[in-house]
VEXRO-867690 format. One record per residue (C-alpha): residue number from 0; x, y, z. Coordinates in Angstrom, 1 decimal, m for minus. Layout:
ATOM   i     px     py     pz
ATOM NUM      X      Y      Z
...
***
This chain:
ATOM   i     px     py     pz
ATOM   0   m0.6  m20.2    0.0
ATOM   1   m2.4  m17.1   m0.4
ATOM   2   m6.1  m16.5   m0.6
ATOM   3   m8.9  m13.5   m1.0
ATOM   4  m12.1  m14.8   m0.4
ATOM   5  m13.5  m17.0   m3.0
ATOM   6   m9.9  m16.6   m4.7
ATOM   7   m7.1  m18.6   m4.1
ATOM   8   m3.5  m17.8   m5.1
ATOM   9   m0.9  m20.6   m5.4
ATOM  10    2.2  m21.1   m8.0
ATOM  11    0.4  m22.0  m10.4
ATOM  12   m1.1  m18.0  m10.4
ATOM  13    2.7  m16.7  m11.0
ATOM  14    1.4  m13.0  m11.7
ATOM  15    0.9  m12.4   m7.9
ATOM  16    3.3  m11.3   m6.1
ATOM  17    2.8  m11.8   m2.9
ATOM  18    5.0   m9.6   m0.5
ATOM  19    5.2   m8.6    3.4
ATOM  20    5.0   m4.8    2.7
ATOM  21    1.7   m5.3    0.6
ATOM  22   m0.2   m8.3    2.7
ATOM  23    0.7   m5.3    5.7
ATOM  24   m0.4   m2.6    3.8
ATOM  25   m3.8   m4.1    2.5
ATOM  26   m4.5   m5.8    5.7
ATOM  27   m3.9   m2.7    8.2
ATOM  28   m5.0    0.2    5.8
ATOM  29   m8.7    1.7    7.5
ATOM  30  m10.4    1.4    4.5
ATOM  31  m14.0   m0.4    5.9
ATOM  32  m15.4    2.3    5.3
ATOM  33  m13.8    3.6    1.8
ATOM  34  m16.3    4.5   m1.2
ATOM  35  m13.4    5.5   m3.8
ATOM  36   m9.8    3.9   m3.2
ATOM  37   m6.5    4.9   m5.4
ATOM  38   m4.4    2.9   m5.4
ATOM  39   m0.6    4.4   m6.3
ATOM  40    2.2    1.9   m7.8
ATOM  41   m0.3   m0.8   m7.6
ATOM  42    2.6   m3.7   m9.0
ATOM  43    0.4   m6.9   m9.9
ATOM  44   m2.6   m5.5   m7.8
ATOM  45   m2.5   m7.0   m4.9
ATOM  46   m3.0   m4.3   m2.5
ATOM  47   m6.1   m3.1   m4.6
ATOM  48   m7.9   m6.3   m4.7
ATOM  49   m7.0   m6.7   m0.8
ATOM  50   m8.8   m3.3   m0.3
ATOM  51  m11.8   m4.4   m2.7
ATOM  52  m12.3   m7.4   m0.4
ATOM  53  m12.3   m5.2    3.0
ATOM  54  m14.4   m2.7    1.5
ATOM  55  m17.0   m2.1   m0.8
ATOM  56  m15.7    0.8   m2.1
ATOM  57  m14.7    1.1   m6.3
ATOM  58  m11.0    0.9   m6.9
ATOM  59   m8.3    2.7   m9.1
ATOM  60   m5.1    0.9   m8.9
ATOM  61   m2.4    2.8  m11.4
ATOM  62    1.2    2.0  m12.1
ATOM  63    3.6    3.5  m14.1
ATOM  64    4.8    0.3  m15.5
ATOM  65    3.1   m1.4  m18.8
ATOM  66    4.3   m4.9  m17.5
ATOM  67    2.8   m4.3  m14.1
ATOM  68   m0.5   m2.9  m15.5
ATOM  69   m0.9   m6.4  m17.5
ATOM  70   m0.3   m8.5  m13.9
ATOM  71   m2.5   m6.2  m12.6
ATOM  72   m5.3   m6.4  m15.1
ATOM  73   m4.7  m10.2  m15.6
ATOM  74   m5.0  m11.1  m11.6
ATOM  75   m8.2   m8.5  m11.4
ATOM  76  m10.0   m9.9  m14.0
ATOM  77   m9.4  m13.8  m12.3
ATOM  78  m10.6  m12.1   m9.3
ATOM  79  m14.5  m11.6   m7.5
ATOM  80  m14.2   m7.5   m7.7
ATOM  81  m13.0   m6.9  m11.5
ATOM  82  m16.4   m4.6  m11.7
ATOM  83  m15.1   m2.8   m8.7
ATOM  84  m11.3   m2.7   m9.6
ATOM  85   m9.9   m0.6  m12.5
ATOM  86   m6.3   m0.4  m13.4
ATOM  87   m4.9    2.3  m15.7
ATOM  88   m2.2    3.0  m17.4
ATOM  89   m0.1    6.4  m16.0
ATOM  90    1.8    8.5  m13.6
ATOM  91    0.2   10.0  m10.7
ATOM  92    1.5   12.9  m11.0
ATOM  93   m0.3   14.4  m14.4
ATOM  94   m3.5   11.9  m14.4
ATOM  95   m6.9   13.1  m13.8
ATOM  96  m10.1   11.0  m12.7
ATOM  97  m13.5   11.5  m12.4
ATOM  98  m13.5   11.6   m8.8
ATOM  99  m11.8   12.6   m5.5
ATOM 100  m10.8    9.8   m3.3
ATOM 101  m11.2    8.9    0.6
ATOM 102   m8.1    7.1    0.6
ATOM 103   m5.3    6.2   m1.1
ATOM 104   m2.9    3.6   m0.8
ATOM 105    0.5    3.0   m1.7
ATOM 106    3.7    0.9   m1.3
ATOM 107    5.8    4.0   m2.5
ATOM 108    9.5    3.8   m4.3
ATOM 109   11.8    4.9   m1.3
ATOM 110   15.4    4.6   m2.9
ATOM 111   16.9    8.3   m3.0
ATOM 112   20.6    6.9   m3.5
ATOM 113   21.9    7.8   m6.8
ATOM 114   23.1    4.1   m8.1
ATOM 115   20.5    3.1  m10.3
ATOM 116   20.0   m1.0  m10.8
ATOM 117   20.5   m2.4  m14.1
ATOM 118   17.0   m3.3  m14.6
ATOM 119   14.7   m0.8  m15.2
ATOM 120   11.5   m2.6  m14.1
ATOM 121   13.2   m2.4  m10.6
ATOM 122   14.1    1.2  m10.4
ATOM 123   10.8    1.9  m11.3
ATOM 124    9.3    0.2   m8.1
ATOM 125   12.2    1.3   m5.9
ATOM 126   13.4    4.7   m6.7
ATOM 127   11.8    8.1   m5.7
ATOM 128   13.9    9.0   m9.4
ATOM 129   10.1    7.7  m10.6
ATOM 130    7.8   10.0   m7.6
ATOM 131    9.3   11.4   m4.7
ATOM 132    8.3   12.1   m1.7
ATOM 133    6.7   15.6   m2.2
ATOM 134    4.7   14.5   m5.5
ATOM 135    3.2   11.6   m3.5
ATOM 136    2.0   14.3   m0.6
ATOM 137    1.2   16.8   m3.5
ATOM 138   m0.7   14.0   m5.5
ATOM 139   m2.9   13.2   m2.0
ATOM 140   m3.6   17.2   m1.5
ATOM 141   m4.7   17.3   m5.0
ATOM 142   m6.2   14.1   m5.3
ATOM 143   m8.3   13.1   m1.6
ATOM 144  m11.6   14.9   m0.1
ATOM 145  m11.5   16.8    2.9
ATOM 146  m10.9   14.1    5.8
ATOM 147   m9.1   11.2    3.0
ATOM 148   m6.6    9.3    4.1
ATOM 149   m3.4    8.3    2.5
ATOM 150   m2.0    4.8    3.5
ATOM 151    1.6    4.2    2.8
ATOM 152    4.3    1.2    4.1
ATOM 153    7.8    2.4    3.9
ATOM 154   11.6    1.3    6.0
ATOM 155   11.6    2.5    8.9
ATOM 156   14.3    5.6    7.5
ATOM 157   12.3    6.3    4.6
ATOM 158    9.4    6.9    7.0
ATOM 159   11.1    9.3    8.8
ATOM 160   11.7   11.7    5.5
ATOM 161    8.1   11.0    4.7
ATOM 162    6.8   12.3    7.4
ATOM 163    8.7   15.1    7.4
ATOM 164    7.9   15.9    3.7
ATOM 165    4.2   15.7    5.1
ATOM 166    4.3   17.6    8.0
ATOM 167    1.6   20.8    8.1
ATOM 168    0.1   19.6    4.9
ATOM 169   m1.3   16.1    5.7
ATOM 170   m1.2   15.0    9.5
ATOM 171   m0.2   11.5   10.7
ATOM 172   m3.3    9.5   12.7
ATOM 173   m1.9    5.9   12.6
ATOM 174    1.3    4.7   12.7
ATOM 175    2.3    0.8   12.9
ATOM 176    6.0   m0.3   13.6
ATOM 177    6.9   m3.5   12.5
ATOM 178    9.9   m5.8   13.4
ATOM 179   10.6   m8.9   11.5
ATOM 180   10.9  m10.5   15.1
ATOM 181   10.2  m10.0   18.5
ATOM 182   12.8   m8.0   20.7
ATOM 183   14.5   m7.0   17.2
ATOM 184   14.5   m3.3   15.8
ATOM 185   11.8   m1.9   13.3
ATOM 186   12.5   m2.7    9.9
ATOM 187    8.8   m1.2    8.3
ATOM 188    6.7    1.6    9.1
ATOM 189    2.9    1.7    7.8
ATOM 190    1.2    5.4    8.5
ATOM 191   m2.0    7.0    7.8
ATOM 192   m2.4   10.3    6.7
ATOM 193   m5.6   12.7    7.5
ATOM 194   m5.9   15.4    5.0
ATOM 195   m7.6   17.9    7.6
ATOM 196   m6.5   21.3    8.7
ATOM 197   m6.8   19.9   12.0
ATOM 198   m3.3   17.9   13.6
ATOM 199   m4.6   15.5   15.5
ATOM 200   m2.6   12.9   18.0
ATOM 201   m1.6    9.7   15.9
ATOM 202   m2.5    6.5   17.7
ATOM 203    1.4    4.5   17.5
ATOM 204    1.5    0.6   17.6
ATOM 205    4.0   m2.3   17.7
ATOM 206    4.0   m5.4   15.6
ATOM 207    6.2   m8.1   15.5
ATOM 208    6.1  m10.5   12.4
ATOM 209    7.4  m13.4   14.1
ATOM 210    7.7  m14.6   17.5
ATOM 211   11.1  m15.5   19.2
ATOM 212   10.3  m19.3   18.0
ATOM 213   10.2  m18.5   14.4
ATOM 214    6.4  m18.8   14.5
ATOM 215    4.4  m16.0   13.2
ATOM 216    2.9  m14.1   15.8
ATOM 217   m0.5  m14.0   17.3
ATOM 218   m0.6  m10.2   16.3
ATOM 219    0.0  m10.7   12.9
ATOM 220   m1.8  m13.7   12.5
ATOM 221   m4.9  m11.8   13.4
ATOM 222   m4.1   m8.7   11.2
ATOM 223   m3.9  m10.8    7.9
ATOM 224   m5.8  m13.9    8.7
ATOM 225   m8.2  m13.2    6.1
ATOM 226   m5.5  m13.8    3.3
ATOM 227   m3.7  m16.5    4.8
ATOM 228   m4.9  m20.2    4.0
ATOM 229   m2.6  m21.3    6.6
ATOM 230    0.2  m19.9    8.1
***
């Protein structure tokens, strides 16, 4: 089970899907502090209503996908922050808002191989055929205020070309490595982006999902006990 507080998710909620990257992603992103949030391939919303509860800042969650814009709008609206959570219809890359943002967060598509799935809903989610790379660092020039963040969660190689991509234009501050296990090799990366003219040193941390018992770990526990009902 999965819960936000004073909302629970269960099966019976099938909409929400409930995955590692996001619950990392909503859980670690800095965003106590946030007034406007974007949030970029938001799926069925999950990260954007994570955010709502952590912050108390308005949130734009967008996707490209009509069928993930109705999970999305269906799992706001059963949710305590549907007056502080809009989702929109559109592709980053040509929308316009009425604001700037101080941080934007995203579970990115990070296939670049050319072999396309058969089902379009999943290429969509997976393949930078649908934003690459250097839209998402050009949409977070355009898009965040002097000093905005961009939060992303990517495999540990996609991070890599990432950060590369966003090198001089947007400088690393945060960087989380994660292992499914302890002792085994880093399978996801979560970083956060200043946009800042300044570099600056980015603070690098571990986490292991599991310990070597199987059990989740103490670290994680703490980073997403909020959302947990039990673990």
């Amino acid at each position: 089970m999965f819960r936000f507080k004073e909302f629970q998710v269960d099966d019976s909620l099938a909409a929400m899907k409930v995955g590692t990257d996001g619950v990392l992603l909503g859980a670690w992103a800095a965003v106590e502090h946030s007034r406007n949030i974007l949030d970029v391939g938001t799926g069925s919303g999950l990260i954007a209503l994570m955010v709502a509860q952590r912050s108390g800042a308005d949130v734009v969650a967008v996707d490209i996908s009509e069928d993930a814009v109705r999970q999305a709008e269906y799992n706001v609206a059963q949710s305590p922050w549907s007056e502080r959570v809009e989702v929109r219809l559109g592709d980053i890359r040509t929308m316009t808002f009425d604001c700037m943002f101080d941080h934007i967060v995203s579970n990115p598509p990070y296939f670049e191989e050319p072999l396309l799935s058969p089902d379009a809903g999943r290429n969509l989610a997976r393949h930078t055929t649908t934003l690459s790379f250097e839209e998402l660092v050009g949409a977070a020039e355009r898009l965040l205020i002097d000093g905005g963040l961009l939060s992303v969660v990517l495999p540990a190689d996609a991070a890599a070309r990432l950060r590369r991509v966003a090198f001089g234009r947007l400088w690393l501050v945060r960087q989380l490595d994660v292992a499914t296990k302890q002792g085994e090799s880093v399978k996801r990366t979560l970083m956060e982006f200043k946009r800042s003219d300044s570099p600056s040193m980015p603070r690098c941390e571990t986490l292991a999902i599991h310990s070597l018992d199987g059990s989740y770990s103490d670290d994680y526990r703490r980073l997403t006990q909020d959302f947990y009902l039990k673990f």
